[in-house]
NUKE-449464 format. One record per residue (C-alpha): residue number from 1; x, z, y; residue in three letters; chain. Coordinates in pm, whole numbers. Example, Ala and Ser with C-alpha at 12.3 -4.5 7.8 and 13.67 -1.06 7.14 Angstrom:
% residues 2
+-----+--------+--------+--------+-----+---+
!   k !   east !     up !  north !   r ! c !
+-----+--------+--------+--------+-----+---+
!   1 !   1230 !    780 !   -450 ! ala ! A !
!   2 !   1367 !    714 !   -106 ! ser ! A !
+-----+--------+--------+--------+-----+---+
//
This chain:
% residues 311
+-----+--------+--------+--------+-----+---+
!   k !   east !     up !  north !   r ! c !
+-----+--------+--------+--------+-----+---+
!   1 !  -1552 !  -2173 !  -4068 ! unk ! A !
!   2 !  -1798 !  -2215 !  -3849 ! unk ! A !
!   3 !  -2011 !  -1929 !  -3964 ! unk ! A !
!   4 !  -1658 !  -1717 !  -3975 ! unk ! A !
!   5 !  -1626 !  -1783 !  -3600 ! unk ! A !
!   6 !  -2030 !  -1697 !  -3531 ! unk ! A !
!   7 !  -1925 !  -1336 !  -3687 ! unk ! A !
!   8 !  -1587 !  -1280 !  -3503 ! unk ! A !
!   9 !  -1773 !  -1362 !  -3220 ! unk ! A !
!  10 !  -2073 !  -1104 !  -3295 ! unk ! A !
!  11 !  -1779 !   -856 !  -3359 ! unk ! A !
!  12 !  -1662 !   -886 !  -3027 ! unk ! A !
!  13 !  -1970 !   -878 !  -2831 ! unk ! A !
!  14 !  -2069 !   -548 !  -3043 ! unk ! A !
!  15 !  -1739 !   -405 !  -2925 ! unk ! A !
!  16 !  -1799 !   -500 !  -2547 ! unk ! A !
!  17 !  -2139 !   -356 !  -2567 ! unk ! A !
!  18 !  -2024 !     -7 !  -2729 ! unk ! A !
!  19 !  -1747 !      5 !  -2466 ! unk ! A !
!  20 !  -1986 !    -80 !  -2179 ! unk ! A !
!  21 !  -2226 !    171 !  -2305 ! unk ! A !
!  22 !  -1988 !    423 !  -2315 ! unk ! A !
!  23 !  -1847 !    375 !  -1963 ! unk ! A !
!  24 !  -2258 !    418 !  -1851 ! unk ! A !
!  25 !  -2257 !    770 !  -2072 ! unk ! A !
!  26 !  -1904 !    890 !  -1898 ! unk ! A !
!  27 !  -2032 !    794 !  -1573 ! unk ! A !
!  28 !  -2377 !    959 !  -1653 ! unk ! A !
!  29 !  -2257 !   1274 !  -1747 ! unk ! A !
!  30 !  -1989 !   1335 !  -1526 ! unk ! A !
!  31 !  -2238 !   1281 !  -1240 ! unk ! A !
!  32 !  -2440 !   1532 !  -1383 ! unk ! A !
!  33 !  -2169 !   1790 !  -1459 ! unk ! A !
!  34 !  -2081 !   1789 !  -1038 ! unk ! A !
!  35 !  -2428 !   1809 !   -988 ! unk ! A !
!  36 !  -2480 !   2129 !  -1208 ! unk ! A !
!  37 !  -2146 !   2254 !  -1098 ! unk ! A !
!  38 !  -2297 !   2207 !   -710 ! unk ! A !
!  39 !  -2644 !   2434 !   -753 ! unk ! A !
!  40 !  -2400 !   2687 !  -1017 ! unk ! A !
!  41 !  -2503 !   2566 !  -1313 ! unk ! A !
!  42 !  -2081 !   2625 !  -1488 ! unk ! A !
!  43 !  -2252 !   2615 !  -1849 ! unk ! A !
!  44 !  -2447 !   2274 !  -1802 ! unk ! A !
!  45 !  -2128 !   2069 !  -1592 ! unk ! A !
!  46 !  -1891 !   2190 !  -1891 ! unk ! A !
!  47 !  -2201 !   2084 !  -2167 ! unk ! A !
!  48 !  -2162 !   1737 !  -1980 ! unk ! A !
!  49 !  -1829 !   1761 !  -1905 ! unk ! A !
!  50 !  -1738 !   1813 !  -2301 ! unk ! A !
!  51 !  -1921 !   1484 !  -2356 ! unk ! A !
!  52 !  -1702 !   1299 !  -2085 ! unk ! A !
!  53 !  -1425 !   1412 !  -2275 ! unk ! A !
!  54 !  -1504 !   1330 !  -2592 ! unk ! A !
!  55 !  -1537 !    963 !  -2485 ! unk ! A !
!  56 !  -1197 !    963 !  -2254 ! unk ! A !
!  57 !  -1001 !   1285 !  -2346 ! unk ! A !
!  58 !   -675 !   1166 !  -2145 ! unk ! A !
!  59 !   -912 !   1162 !  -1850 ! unk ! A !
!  60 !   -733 !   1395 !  -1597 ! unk ! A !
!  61 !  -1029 !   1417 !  -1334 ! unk ! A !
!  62 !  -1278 !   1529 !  -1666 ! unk ! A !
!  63 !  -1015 !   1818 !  -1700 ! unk ! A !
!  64 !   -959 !   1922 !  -1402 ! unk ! A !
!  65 !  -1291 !   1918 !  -1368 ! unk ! A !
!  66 !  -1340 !   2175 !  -1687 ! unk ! A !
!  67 !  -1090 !   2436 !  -1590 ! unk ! A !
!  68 !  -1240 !   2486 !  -1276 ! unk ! A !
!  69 !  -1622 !   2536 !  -1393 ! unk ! A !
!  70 !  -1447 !   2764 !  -1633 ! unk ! A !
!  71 !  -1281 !   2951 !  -1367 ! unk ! A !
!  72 !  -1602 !   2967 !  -1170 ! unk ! A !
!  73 !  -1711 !   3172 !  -1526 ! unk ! A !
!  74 !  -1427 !   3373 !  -1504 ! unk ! A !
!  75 !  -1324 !   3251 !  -1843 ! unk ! A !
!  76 !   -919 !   3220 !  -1738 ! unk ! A !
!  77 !   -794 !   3135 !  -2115 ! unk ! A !
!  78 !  -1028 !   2831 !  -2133 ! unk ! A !
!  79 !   -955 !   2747 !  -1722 ! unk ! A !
!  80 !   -596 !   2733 !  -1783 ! unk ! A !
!  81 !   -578 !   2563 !  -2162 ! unk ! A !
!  82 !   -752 !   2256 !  -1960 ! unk ! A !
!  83 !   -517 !   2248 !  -1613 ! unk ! A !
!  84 !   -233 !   2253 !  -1846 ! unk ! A !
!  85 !   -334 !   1956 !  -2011 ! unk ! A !
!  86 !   -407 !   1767 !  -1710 ! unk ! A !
!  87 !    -56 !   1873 !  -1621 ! unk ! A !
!  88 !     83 !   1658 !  -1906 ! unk ! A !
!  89 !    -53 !   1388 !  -1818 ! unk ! A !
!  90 !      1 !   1408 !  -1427 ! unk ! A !
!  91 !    288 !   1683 !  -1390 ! unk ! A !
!  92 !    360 !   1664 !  -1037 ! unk ! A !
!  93 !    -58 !   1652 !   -947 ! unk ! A !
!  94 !    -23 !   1882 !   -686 ! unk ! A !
!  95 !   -466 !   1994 !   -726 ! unk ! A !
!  96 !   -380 !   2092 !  -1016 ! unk ! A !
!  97 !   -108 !   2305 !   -979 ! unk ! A !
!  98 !   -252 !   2470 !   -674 ! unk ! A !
!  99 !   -563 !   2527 !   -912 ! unk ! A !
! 100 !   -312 !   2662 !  -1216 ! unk ! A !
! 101 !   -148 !   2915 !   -972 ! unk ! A !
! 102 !   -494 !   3055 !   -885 ! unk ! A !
! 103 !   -584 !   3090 !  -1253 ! unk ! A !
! 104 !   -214 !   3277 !  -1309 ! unk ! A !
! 105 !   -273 !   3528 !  -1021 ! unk ! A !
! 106 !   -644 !   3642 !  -1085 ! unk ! A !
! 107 !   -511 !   3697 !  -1412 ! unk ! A !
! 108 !   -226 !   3911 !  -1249 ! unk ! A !
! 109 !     47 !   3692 !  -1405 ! unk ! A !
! 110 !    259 !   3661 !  -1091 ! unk ! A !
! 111 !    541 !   3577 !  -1246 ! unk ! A !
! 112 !    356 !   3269 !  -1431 ! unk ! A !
! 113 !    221 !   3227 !  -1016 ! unk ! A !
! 114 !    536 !   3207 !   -846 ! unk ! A !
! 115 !    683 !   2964 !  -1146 ! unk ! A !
! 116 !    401 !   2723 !  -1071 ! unk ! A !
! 117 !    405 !   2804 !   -672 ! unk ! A !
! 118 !    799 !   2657 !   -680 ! unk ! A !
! 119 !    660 !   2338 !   -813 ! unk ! A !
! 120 !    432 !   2309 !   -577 ! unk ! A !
! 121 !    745 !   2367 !   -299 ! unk ! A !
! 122 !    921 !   2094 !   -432 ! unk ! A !
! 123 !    657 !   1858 !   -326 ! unk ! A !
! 124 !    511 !   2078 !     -6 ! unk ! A !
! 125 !    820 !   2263 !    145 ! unk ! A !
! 126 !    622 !   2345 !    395 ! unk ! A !
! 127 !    401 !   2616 !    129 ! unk ! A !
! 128 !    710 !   2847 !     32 ! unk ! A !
! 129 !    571 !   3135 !    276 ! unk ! A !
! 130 !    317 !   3183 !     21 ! unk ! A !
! 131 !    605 !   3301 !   -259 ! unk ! A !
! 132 !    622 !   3620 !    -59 ! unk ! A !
! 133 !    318 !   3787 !   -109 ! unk ! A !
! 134 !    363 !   3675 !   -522 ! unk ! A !
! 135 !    695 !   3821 !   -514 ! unk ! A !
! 136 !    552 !   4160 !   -373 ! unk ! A !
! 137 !    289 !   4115 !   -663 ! unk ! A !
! 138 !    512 !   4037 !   -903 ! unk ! A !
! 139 !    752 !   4362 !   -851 ! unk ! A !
! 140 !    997 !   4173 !   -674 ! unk ! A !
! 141 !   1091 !   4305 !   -371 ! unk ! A !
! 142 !   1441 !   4218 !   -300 ! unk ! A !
! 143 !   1305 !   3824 !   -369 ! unk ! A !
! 144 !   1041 !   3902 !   -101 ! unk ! A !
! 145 !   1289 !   4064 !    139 ! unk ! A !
! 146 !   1522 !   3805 !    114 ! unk ! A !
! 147 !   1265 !   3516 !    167 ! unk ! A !
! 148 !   1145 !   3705 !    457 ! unk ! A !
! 149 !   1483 !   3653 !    617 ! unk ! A !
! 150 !   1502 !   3303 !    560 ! unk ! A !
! 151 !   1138 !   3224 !    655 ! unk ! A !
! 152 !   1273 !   3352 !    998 ! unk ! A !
! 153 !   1607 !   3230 !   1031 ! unk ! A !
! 154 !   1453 !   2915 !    962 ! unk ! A !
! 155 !   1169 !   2996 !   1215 ! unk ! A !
! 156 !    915 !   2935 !    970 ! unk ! A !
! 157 !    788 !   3291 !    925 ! unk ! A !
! 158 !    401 !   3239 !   1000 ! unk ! A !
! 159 !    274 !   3539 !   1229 ! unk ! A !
! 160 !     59 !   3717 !    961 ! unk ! A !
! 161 !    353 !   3762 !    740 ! unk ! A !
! 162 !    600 !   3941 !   1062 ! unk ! A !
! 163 !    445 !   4287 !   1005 ! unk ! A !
! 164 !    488 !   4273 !    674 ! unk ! A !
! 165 !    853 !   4168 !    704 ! unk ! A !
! 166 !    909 !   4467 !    934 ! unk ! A !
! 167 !    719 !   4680 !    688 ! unk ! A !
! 168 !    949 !   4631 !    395 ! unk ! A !
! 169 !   1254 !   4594 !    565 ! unk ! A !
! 170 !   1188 !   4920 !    706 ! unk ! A !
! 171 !   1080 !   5139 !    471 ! unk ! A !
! 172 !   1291 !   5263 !    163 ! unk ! A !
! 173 !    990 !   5442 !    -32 ! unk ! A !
! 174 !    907 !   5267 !   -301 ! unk ! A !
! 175 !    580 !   5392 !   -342 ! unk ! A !
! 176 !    497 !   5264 !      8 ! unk ! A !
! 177 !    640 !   4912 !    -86 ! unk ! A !
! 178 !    395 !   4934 !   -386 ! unk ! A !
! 179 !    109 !   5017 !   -177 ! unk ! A !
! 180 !    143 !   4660 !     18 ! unk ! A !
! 181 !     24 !   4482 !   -297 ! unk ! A !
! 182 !    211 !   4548 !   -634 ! unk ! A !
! 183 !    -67 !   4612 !   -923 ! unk ! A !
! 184 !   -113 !   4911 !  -1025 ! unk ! A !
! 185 !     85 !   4942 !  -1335 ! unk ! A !
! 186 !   -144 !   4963 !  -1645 ! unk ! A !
! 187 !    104 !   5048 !  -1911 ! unk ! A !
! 188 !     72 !   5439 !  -1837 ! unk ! A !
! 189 !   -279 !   5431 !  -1864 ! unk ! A !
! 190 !   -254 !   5264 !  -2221 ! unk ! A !
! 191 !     11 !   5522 !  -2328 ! unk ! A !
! 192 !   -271 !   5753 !  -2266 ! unk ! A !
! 193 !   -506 !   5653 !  -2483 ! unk ! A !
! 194 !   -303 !   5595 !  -2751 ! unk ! A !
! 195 !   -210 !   5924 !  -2729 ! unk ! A !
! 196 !   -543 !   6062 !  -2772 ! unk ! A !
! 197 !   -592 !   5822 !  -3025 ! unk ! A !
! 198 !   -325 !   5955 !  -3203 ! unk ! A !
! 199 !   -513 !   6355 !  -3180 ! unk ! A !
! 200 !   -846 !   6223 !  -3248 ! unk ! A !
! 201 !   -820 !   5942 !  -3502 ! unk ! A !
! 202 !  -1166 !   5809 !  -3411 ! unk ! A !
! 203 !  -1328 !   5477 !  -3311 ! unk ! A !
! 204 !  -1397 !   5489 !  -2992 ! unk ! A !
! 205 !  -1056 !   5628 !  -2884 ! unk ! A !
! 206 !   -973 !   5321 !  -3082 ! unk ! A !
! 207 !  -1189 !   5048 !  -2944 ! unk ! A !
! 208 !  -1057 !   5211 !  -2571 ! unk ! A !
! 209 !   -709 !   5082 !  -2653 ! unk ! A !
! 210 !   -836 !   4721 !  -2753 ! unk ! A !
! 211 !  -1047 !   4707 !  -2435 ! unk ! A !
! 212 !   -744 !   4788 !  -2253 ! unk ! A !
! 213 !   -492 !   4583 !  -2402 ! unk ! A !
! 214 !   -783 !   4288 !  -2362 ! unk ! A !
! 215 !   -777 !   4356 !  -2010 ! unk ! A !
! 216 !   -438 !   4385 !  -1951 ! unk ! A !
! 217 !   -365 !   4072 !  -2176 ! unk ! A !
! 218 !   -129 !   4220 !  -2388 ! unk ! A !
! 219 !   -259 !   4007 !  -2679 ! unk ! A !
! 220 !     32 !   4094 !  -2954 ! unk ! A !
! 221 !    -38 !   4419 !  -2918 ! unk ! A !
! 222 !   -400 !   4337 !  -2939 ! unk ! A !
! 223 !   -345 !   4129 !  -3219 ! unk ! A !
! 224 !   -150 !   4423 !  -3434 ! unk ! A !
! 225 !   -423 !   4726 !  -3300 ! unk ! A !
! 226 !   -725 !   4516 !  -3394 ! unk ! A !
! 227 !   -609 !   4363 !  -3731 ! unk ! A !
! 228 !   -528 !   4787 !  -3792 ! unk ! A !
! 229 !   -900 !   4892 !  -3687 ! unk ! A !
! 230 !  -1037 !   4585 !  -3903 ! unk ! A !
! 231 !   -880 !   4794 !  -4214 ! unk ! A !
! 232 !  -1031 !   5145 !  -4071 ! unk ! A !
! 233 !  -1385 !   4989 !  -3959 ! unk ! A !
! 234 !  -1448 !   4675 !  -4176 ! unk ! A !
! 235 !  -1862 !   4727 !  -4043 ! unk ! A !
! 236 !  -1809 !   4702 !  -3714 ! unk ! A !
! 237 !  -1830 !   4366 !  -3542 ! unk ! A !
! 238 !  -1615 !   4476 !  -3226 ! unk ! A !
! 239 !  -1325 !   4496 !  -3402 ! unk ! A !
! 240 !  -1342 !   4107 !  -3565 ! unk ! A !
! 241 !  -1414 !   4036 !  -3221 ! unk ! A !
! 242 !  -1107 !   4158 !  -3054 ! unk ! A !
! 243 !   -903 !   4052 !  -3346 ! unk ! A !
! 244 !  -1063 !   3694 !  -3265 ! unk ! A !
! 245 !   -921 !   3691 !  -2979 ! unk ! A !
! 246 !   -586 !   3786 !  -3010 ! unk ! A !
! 247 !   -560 !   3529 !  -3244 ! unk ! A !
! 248 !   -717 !   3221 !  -3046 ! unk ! A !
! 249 !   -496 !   3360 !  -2709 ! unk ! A !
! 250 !   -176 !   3335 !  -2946 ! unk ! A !
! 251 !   -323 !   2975 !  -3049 ! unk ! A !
! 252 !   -396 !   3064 !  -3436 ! unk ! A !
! 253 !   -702 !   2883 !  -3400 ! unk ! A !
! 254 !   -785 !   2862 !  -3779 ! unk ! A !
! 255 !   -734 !   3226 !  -3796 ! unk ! A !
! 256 !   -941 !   3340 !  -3547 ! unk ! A !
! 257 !  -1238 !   3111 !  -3691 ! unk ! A !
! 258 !  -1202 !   3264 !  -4066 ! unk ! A !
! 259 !  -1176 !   3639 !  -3880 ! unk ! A !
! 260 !  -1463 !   3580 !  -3684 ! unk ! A !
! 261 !  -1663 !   3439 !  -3946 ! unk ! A !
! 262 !  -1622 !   3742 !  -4137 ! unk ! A !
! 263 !  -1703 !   3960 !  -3848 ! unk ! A !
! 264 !  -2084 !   3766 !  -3814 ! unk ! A !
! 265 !  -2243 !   3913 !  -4085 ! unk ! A !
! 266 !  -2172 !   4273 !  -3981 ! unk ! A !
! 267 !  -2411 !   4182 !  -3677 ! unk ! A !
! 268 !  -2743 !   4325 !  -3677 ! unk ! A !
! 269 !  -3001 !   4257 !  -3376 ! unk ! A !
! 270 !  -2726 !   4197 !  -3124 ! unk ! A !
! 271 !  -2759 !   3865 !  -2972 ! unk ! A !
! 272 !  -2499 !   3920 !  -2696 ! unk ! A !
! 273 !  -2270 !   4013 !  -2894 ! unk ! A !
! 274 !  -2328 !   3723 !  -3190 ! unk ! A !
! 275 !  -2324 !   3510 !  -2873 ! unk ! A !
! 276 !  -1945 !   3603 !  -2770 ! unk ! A !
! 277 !  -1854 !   3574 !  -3114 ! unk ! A !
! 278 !  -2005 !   3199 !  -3052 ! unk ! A !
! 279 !  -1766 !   3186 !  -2767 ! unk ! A !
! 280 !  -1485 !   3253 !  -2930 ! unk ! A !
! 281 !  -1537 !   3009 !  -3249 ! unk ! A !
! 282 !  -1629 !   2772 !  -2989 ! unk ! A !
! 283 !  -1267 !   2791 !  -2840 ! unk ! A !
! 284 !  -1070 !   2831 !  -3168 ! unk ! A !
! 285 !  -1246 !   2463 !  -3269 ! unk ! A !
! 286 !  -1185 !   2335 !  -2910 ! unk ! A !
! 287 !   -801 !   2465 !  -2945 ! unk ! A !
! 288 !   -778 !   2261 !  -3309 ! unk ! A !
! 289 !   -928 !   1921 !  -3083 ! unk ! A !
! 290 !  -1270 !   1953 !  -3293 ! unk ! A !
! 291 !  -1454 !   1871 !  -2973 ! unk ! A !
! 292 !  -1824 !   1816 !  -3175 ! unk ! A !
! 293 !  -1810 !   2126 !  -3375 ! unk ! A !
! 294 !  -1687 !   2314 !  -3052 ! unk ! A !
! 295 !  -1984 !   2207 !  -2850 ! unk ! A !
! 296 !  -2235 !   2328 !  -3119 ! unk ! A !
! 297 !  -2095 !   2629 !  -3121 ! unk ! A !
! 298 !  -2101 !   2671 !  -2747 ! unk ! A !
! 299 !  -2457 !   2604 !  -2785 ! unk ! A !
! 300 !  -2531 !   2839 !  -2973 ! unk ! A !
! 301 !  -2406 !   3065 !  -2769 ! unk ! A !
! 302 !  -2604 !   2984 !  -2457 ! unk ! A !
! 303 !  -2932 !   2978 !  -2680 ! unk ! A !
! 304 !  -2849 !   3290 !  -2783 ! unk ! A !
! 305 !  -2833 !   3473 !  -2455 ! unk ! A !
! 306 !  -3118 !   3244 !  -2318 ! unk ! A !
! 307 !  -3316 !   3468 !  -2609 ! unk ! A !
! 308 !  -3164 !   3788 !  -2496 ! unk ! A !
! 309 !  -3279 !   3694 !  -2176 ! unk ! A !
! 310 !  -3629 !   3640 !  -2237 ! unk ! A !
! 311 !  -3652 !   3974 !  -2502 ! unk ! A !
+-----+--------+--------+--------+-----+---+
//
């Protein structure tokens, strides 16, 4: 018995230590991540950020934390896979939904903006003047009109938004009203290209249309374009690429990893572009909560440009 309790007791102080140790690493690395983060360093703050989340991954401060060093790398799908999770842990954190609107809008998803921005009302009634400048965004005028009216009935129209206010009550062109701030549409543009696509039947008229559709988001069309130039142009790495990312935006994780595996070996002497395939197998193992084999990956992908770099 005695000997029993010596060993329970050797359990438990092993346990202690591993937990204390591991409260010194969190602490470690999160002080480095905001240190990197302060002189720019995104890469190195998420590298030590991943680590703080591998040890706590409910921690909502370590996520936040992520999403916006991702946003500072303009990598939105990452930025706002990591506010959202915060979010379910702390739904009514108002940071982070302030944070999650900024990520919808420079990704021109206004109507994803002004969903998150009514939250944020609930809690700061006080923000709702800045709905009207989403609505314009967004397409909807009538919503920003009417808003507009209230904001001054209520005699909480702030002076920067009174011209605009007179502006589109005013005018009944709605090309003028889409000057104020509506996107330009991209959807005409895209027609376009398909339709030389459909004269020319070559690749780059091709890989055009997947550019576009990346840019403009439109990731099931992506997804159906890509997997179609995969069957025309199994050599060329782009294409995997694109279809890689279709597939890890519409959160087929395992998919994207098998396509882009398949896509590597078509790469010859192109480290920038082995190093966003990197990325993107990075993400699909992050998206299936293999944090380890996510963070290799990711480092392979900064090694990889650091040898571009230094070619």
């Amino acid at each position: 018995m005695p000997i029993l309790s010596h060993a329970q007791e050797d359990l438990a102080s092993s346990e202690a230590m591993l937990v204390e140790q591991q409260s010194i690493n969190f602490q470690t690395f999160f002080f480095e991540s905001l240190q990197q983060k302060a002189i720019g360093n995104y890469d190195k703050a998420i590298f030590a950020l991943d680590v703080c989340h591998d040890i706590d991954k409910e921690n909502i401060a370590v996520l936040f934390e992520l999403s916006k060093n991702y946003t500072f790398l303009l990598k939105y799908t990452e930025a706002e896979y990591y506010v959202l999770k915060g979010l379910e842990y702390d739904a009514s954190n108002i940071y982070m939904l302030r944070h999650l609107k900024e990520i919808k809008s420079k990704q021109n998803d206004y109507p994803g903006a002004i969903t998150v921005q009514k939250k944020i009302i609930l809690q700061k009634p006080d923000e709702e003047a800045e709905l009207v400048i989403l609505y314009i965004k967004s397409g909807e005028i009538e919503n920003a009109v009417s808003l507009l009216k209230k904001l001054e009935l209520n005699n909480n129209l702030p002076e920067n938004l009174v011209p605009l206010k007179e502006s589109l009550i005013q005018t009944k062109d709605i090309e003028d009203i889409q000057n104020i701030g509506i996107p330009e549409q991209s959807q005409s543009k895209l027609d376009r290209l398909k339709d030389s696509y459909k004269l020319k039947k070559d690749y780059n008229s091709l890989k055009l249309i997947l550019e576009r559709e990346l840019k403009t988001k439109q990731f099931l069309d992506l997804l159906k374009d890509s997997e179609e130039a995969v069957n025309l142009y199994p050599e060329q790495p782009y294409v995997y690429l694109m279809n890689g990312i279709a597939l890890n935006n519409l959160r087929k994780y395992s998919e994207a990893i098998k396509r882009l595996e398949s896509g590597l070996e078509f790469i010859v002497e192109d480290h920038m572009m082995e190093a966003k395939f990197m990325d993107q197998i990075s993400l699909g193992y992050k998206g299936l909560g293999q944090n380890k084999t996510s963070s290799s990956y990711y480092k392979k992908a900064l090694d990889l440009r650091n040898k571009e770099e230094k070619r």
